[in-house]
N, C-alpha and C positions, 0 to 999 in steps of 0.2 A: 485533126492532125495538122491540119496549114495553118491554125491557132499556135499549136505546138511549135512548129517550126517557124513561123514569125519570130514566138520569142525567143527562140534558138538566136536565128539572125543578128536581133540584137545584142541580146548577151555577149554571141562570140563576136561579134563588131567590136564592142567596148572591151571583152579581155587581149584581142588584140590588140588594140592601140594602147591599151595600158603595159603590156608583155613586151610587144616588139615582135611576137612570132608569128606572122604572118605567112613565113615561107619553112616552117615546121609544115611536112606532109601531113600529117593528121589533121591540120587546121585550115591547108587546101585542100583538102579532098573532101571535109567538112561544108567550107565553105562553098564550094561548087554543087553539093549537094542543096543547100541551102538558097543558093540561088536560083537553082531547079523549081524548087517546090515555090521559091515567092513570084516567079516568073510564069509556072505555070502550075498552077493548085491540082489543076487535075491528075496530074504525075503521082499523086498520093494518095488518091482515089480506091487505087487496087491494093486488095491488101498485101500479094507481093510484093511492091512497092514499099509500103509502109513496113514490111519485114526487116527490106532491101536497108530501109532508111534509117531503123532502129539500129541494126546489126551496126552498119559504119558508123553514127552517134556511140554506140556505143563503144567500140575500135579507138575514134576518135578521141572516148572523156577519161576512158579507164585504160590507154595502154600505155604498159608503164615504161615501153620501150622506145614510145614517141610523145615526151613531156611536154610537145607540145602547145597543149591548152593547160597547163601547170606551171608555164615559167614565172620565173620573177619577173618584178617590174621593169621595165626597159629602161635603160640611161637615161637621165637628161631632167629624170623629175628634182624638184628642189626641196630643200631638207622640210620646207613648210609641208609640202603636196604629198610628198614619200606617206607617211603614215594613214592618211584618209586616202589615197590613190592602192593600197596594199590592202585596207579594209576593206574597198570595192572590189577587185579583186577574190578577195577570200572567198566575197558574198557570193560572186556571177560563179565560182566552182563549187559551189557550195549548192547553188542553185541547179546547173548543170548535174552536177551528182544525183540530187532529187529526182531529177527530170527523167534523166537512162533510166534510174532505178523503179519508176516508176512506171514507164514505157515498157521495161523489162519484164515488169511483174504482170502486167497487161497483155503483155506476150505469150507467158507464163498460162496465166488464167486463161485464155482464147483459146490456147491449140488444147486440142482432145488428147489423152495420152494414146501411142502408138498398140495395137493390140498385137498380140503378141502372132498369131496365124488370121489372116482376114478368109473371110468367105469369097469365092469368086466372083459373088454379085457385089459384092463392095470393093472391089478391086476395078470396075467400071468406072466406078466413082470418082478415081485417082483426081485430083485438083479439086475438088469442088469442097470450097471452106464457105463457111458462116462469112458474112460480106465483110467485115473487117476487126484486125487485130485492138482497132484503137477505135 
């Protein structure tokens, strides 16, 4: 998971400075998490944590009410840069897209489906998962 999120780091590093959106909430609250996990790995350890981590990544790539890690390019690129700087861009949300989706699905596959009445001896159990989502 601190693989994962390294390249998270970079990724969103370079769509911001290509965007300009740096102070879009989803891409601070992203980024502070990011900083968490490269400052201290073992915060990703539990798989709480790593539930914690996907949930907001995913908040952060897919909601469509905070664009953003989707803006367009920021001001100031020149008509050479525009095109290959737009391409890059595409790529790293393109790439981000993969990543949740695939974090997601790993989610997905991890957790046991919920039974519908538990027995009382399994009900002791409450918190105790397989050591991690990812």
């Amino acid at each position: 998971m601190a693989a994962v999120a390294a390249e998270l780091r970079d990724l969103v590093g370079t769509l911001v400075a290509l965007t300009g959106s740096a102070n879009a909430w989803g891409v601070r609250a992203l980024r502070r998490n990011l900083e968490l996990a490269h400052r201290c790995p073992a915060t990703l350890e539990r798989a709480e944590n790593q539930l914690d981590f996907i949930e907001e990544l995913r908040e952060a790539v897919w909601d469509t009410a905070d664009p953003g890690l989707r803006h367009g390019l920021a001001a100031g690129r020149t008509e050479a840069e525009a095109p290959a700087s737009a391409a890059r861009r595409r790529a790293i949300v393109e790439r981000l897209d993969r990543l949740v989706a695939d974090l997601c699905r790993a989610v997905e596959d991890w957790r046991p489906p919920a039974p519908a009445e538990e027995p009382e001896d399994a009900r002791r159990d409450v918190g105790r998962r397989p050591n991690s989502p990812v």
